[in-house]
Backbone atoms as SQL, in Angstrom:
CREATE TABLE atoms (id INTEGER PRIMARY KEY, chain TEXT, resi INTEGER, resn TEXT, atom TEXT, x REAL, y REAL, z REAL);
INSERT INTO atoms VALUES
  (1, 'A', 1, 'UNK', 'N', 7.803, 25.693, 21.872),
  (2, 'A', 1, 'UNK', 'CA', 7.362, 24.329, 21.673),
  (3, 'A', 1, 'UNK', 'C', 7.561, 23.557, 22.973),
  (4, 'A', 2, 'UNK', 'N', 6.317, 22.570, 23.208),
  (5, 'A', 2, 'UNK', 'CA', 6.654, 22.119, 24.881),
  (6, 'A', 2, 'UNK', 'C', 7.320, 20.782, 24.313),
  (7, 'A', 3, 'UNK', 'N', 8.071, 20.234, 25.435),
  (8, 'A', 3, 'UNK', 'CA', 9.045, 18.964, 25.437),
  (9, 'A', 3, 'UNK', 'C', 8.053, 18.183, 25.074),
  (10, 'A', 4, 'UNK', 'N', 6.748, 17.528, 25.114),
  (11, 'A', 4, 'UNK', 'CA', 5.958, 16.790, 24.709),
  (12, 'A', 4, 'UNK', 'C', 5.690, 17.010, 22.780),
  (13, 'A', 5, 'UNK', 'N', 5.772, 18.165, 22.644),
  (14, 'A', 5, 'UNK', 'CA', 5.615, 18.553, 21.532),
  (15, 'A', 5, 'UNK', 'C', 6.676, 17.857, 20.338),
  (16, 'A', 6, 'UNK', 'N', 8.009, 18.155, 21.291),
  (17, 'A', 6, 'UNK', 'CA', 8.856, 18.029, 20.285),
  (18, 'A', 6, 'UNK', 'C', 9.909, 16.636, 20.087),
  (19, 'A', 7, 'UNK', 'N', 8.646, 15.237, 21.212),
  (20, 'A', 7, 'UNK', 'CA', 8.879, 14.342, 21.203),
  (21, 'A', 7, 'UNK', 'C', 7.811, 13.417, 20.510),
  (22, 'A', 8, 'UNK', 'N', 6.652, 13.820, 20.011),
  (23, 'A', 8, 'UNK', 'CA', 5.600, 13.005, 19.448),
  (24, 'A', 8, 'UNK', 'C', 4.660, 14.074, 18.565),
  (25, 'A', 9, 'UNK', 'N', 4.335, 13.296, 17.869),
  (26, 'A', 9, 'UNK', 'CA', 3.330, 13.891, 16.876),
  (27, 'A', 9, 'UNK', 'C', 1.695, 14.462, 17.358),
  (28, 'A', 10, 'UNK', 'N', 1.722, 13.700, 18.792),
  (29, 'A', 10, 'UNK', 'CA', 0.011, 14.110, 19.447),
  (30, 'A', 10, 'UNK', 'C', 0.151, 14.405, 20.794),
  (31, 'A', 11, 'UNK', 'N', 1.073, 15.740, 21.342),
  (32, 'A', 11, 'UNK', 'CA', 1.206, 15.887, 22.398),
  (33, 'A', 11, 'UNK', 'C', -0.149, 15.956, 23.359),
  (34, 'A', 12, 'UNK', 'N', -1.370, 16.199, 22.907),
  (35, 'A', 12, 'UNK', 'CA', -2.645, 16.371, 23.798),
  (36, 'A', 12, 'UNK', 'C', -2.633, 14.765, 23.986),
  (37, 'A', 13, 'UNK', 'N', -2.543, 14.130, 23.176),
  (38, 'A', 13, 'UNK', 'CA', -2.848, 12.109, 23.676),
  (39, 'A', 13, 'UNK', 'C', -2.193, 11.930, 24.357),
  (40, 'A', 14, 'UNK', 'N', -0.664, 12.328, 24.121),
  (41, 'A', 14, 'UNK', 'CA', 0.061, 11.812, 24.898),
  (42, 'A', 14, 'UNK', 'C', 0.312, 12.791, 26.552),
  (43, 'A', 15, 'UNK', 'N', -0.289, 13.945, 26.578),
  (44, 'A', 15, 'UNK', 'CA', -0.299, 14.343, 27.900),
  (45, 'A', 15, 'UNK', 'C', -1.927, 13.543, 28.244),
  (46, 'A', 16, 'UNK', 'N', -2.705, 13.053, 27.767),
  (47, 'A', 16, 'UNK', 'CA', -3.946, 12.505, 28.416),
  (48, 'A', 16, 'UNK', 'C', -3.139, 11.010, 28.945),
  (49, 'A', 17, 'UNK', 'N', -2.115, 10.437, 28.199),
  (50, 'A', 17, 'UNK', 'CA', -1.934, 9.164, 28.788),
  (51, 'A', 17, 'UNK', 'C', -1.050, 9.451, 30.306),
  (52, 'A', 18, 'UNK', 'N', -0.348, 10.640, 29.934),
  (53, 'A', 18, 'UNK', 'CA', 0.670, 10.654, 31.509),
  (54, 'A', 18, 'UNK', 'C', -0.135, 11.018, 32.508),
  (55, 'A', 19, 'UNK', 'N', -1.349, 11.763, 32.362),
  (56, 'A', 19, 'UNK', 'CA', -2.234, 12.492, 33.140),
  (57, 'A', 19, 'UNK', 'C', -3.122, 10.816, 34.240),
  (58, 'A', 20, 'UNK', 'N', -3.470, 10.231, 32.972),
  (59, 'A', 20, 'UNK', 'CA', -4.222, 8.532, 33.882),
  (60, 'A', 20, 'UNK', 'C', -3.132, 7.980, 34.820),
  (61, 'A', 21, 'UNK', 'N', -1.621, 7.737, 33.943),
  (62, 'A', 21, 'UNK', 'CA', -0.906, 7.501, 34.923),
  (63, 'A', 21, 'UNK', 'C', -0.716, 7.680, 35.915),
  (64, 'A', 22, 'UNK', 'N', -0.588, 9.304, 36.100),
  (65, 'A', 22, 'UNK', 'CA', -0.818, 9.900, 37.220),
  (66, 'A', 22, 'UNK', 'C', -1.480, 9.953, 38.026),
  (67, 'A', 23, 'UNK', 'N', -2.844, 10.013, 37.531),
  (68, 'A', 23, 'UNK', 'CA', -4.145, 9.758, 38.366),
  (69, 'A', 23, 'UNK', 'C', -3.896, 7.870, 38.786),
  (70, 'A', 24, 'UNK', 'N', -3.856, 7.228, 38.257),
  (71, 'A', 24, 'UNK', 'CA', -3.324, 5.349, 38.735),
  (72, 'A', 24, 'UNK', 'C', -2.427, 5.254, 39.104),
  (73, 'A', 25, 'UNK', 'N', -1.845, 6.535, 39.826),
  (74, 'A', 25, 'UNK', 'CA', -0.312, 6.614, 40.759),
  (75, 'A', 25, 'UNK', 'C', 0.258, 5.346, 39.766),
  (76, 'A', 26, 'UNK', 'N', 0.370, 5.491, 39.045),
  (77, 'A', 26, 'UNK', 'CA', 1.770, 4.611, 38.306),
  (78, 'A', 26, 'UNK', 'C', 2.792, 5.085, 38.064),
  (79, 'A', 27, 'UNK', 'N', 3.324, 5.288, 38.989),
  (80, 'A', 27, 'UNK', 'CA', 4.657, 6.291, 39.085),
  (81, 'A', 27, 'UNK', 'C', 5.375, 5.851, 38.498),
  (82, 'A', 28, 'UNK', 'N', 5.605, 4.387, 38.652),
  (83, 'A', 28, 'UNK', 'CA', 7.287, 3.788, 37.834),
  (84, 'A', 28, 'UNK', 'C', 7.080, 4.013, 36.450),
  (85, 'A', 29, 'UNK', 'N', 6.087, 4.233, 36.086),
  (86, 'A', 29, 'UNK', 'CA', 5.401, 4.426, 34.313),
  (87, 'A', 29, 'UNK', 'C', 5.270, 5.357, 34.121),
  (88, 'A', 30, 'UNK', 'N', 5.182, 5.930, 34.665),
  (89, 'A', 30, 'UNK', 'CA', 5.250, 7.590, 34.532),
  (90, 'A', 30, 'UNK', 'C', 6.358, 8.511, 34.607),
  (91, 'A', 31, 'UNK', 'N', 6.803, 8.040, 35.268),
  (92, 'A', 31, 'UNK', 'CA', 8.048, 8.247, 35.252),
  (93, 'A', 31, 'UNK', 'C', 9.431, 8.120, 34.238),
  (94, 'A', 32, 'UNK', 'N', 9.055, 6.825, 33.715),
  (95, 'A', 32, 'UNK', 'CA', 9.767, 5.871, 32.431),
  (96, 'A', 32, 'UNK', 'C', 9.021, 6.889, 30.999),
  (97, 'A', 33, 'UNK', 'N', 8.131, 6.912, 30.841),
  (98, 'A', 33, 'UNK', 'CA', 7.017, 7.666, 29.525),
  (99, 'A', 33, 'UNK', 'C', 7.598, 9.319, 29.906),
  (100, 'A', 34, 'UNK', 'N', 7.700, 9.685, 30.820),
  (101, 'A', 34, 'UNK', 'CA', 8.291, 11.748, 31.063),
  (102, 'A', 34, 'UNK', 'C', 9.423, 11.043, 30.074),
  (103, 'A', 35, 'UNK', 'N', 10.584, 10.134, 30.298),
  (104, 'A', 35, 'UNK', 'CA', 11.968, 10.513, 29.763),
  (105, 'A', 35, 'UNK', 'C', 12.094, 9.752, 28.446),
  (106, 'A', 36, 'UNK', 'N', 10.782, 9.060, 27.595),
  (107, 'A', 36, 'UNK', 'CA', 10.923, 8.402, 26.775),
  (108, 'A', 36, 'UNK', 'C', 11.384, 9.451, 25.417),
  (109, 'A', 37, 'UNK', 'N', 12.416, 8.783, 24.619),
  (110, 'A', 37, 'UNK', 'CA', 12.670, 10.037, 23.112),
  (111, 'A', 37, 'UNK', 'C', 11.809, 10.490, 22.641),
  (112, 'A', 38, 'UNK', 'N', 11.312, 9.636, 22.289),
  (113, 'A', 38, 'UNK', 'CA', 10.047, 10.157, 21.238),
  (114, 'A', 38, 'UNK', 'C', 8.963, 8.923, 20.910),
  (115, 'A', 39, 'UNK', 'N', 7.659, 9.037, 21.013),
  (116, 'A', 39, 'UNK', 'CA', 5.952, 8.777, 20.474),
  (117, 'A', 39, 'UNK', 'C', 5.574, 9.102, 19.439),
  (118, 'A', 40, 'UNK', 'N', 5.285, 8.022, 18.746),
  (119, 'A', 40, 'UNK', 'CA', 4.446, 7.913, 17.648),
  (120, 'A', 40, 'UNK', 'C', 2.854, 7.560, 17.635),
  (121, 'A', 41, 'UNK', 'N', 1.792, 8.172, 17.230),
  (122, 'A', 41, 'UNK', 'CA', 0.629, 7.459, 17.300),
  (123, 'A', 41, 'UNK', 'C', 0.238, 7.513, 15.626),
  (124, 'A', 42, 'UNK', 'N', -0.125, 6.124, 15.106),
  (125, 'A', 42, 'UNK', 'CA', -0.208, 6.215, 14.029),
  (126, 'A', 42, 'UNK', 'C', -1.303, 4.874, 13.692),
  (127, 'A', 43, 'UNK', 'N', -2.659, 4.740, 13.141),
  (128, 'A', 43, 'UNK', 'CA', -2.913, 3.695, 12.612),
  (129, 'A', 43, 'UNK', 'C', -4.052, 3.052, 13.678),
  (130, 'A', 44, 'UNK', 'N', -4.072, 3.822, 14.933),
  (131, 'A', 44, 'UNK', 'CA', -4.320, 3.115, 16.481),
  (132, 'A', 44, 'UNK', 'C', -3.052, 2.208, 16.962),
  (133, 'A', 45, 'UNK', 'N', -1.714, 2.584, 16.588),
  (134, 'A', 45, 'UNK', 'CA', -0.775, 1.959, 17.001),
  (135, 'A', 45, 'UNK', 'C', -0.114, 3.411, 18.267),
  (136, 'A', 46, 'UNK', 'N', 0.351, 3.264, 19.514),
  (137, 'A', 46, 'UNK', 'CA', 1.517, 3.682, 19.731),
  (138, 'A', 46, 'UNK', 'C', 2.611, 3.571, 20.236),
  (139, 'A', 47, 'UNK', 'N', 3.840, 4.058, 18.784),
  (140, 'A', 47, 'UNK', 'CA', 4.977, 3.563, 19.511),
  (141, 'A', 47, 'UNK', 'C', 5.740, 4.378, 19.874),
  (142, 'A', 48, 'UNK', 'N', 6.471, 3.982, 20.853),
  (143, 'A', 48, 'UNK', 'CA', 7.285, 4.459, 21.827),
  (144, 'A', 48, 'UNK', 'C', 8.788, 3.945, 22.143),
  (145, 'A', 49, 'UNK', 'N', 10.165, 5.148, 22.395),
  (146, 'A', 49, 'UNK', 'CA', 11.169, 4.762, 21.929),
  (147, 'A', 49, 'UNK', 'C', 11.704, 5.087, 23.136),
  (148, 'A', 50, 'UNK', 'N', 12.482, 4.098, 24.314),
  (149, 'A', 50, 'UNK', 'CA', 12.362, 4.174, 25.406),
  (150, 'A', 50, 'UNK', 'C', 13.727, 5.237, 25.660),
  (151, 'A', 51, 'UNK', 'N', 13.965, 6.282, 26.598),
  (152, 'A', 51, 'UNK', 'CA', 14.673, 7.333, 26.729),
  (153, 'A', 51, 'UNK', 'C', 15.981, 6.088, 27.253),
  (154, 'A', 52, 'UNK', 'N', 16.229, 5.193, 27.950),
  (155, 'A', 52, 'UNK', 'CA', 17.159, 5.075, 28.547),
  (156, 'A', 52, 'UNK', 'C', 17.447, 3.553, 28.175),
  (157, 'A', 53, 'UNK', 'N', 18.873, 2.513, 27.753),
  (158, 'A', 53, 'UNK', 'CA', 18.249, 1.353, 28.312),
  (159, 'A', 53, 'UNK', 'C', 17.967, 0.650, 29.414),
  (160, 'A', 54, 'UNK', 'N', 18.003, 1.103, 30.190),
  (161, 'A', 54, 'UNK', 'CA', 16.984, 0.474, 31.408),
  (162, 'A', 54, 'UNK', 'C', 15.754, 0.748, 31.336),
  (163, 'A', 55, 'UNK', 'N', 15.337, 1.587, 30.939),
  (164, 'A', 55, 'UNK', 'CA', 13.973, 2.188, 30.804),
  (165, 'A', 55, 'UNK', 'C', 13.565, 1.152, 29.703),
  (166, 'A', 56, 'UNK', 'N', 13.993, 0.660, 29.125),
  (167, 'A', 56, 'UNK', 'CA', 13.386, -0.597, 27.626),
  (168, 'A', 56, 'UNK', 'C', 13.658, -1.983, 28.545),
  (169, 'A', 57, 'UNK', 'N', 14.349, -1.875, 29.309),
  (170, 'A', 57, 'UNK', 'CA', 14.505, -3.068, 30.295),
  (171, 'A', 57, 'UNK', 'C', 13.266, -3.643, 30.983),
  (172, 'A', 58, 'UNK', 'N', 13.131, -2.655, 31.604),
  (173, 'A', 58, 'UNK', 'CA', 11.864, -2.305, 32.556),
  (174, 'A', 58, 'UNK', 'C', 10.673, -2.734, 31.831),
  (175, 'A', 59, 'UNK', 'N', 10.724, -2.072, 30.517),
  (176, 'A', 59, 'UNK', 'CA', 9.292, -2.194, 29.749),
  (177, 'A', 59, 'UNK', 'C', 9.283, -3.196, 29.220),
  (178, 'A', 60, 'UNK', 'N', 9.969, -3.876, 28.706),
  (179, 'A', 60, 'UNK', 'CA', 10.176, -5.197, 28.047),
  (180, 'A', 60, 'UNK', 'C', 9.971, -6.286, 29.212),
  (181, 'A', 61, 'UNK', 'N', 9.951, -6.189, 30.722),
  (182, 'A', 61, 'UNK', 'CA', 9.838, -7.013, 31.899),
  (183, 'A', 61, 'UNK', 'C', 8.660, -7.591, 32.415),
  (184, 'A', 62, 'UNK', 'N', 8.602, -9.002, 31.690),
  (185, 'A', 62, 'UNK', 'CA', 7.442, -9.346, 32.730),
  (186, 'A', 62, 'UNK', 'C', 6.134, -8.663, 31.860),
  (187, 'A', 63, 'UNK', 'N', 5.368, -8.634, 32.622),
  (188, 'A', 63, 'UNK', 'CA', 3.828, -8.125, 32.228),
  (189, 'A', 63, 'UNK', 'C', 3.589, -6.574, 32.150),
  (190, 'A', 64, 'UNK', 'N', 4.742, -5.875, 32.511),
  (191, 'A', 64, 'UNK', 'CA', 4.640, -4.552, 32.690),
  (192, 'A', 64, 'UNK', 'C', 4.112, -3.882, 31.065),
  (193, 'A', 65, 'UNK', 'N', 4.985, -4.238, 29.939),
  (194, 'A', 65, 'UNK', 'CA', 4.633, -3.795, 28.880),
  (195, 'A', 65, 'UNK', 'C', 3.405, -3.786, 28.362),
  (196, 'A', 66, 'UNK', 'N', 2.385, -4.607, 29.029),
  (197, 'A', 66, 'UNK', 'CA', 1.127, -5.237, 28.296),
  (198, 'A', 66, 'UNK', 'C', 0.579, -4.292, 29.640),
  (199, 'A', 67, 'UNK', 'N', 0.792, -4.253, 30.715),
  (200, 'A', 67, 'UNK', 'CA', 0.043, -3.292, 31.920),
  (201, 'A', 67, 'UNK', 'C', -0.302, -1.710, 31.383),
  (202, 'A', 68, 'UNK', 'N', 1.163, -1.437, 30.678),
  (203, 'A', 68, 'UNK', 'CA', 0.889, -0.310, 30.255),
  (204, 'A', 68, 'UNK', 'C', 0.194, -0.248, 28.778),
  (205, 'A', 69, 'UNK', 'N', -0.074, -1.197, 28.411),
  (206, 'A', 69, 'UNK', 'CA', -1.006, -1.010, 27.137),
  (207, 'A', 69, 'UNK', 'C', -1.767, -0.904, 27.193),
  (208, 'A', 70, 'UNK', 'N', -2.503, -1.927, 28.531),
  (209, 'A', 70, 'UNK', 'CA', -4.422, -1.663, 28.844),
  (210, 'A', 70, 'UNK', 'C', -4.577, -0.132, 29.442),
  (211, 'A', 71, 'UNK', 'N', -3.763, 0.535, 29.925),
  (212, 'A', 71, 'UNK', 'CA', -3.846, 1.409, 30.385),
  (213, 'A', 71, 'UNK', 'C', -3.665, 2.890, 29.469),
  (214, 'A', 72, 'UNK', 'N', -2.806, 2.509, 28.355),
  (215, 'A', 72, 'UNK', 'CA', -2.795, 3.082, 27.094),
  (216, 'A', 72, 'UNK', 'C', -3.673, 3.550, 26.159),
  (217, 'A', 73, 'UNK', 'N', -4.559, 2.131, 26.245),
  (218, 'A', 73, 'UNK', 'CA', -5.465, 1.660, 25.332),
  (219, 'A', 73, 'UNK', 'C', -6.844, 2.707, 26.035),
  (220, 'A', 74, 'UNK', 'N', -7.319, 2.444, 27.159),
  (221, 'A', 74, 'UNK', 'CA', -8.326, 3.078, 28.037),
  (222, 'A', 74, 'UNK', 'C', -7.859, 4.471, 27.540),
  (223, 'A', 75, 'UNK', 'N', -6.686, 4.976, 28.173),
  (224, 'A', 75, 'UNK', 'CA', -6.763, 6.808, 27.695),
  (225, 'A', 75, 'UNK', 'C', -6.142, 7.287, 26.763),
  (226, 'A', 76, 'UNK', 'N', -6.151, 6.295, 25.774),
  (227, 'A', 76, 'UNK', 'CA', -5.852, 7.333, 24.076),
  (228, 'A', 76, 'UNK', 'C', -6.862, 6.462, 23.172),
  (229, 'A', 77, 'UNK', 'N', -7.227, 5.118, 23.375),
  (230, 'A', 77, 'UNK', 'CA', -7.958, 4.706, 22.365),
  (231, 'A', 77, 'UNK', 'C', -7.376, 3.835, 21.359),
  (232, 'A', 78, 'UNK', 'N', -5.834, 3.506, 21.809),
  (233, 'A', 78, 'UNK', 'CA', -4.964, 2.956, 20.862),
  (234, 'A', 78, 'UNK', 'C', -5.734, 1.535, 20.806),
  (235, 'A', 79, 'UNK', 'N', -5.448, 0.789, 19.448),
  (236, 'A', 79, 'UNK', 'CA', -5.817, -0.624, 20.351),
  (237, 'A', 79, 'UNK', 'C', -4.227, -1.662, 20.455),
  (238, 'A', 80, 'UNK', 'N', -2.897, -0.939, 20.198),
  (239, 'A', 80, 'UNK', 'CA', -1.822, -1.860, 20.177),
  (240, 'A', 80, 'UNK', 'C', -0.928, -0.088, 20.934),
  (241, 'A', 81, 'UNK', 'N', 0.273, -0.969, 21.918),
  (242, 'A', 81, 'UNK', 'CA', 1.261, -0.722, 21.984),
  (243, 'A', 81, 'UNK', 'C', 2.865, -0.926, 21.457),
  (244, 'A', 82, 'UNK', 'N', 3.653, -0.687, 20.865),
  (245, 'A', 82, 'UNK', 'CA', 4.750, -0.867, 20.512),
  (246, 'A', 82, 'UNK', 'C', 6.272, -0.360, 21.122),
  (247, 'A', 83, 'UNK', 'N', 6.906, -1.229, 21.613),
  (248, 'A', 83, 'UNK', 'CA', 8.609, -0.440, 21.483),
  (249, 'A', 83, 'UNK', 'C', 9.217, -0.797, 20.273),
  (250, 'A', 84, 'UNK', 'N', 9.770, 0.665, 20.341),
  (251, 'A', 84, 'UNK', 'CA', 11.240, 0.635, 19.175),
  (252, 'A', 84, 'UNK', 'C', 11.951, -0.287, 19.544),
  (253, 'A', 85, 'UNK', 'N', 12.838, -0.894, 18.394),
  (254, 'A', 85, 'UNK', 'CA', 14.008, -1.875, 18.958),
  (255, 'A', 85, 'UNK', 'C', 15.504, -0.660, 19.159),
  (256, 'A', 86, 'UNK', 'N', 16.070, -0.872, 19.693),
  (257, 'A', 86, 'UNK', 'CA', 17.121, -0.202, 20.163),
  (258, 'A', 86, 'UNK', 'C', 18.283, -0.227, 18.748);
């Protein structure tokens, strides 16, 4: 079972979203999403349970959370992003 697998229910979505990242050199996001616990996609919702708290720091900062939603949204089709609350 790959580590993507056994952190979310749609490991192909969710390797298509790290893959744009990658390709939009969004490293700091990409970086933060490799170490996140675990993804949910459910409803056109996905949520996401941040691996570290700084890593929920980060995402919760500023406009970043909503940056990574349009960017979410473009390569899975979601139309909402979510964090877990801690």
């Amino acid at each position: 079972m790959s580590d993507a697998a056994a952190k979310g229910n749609n490991p192909e979505l969710w390797e298509k979203l790290l893959a744009e990242l990658d390709e939009k050199l969004q490293l700091g996001l990409l970086d933060r999403m490799r170490r996140v616990k675990a993804y949910h996609f459910e409803s056109g919702i996905l949520f996401i349970e941040p691996g570290t708290v700084e890593d929920d720091s980060y995402l919760r900062k500023g406009g970043t959370l909503q940056h990574l939603e349009l960017i979410a949204q473009d390569a899975t089709s979601i139309r909402e992003l979510r964090l877990r609350e801690k």
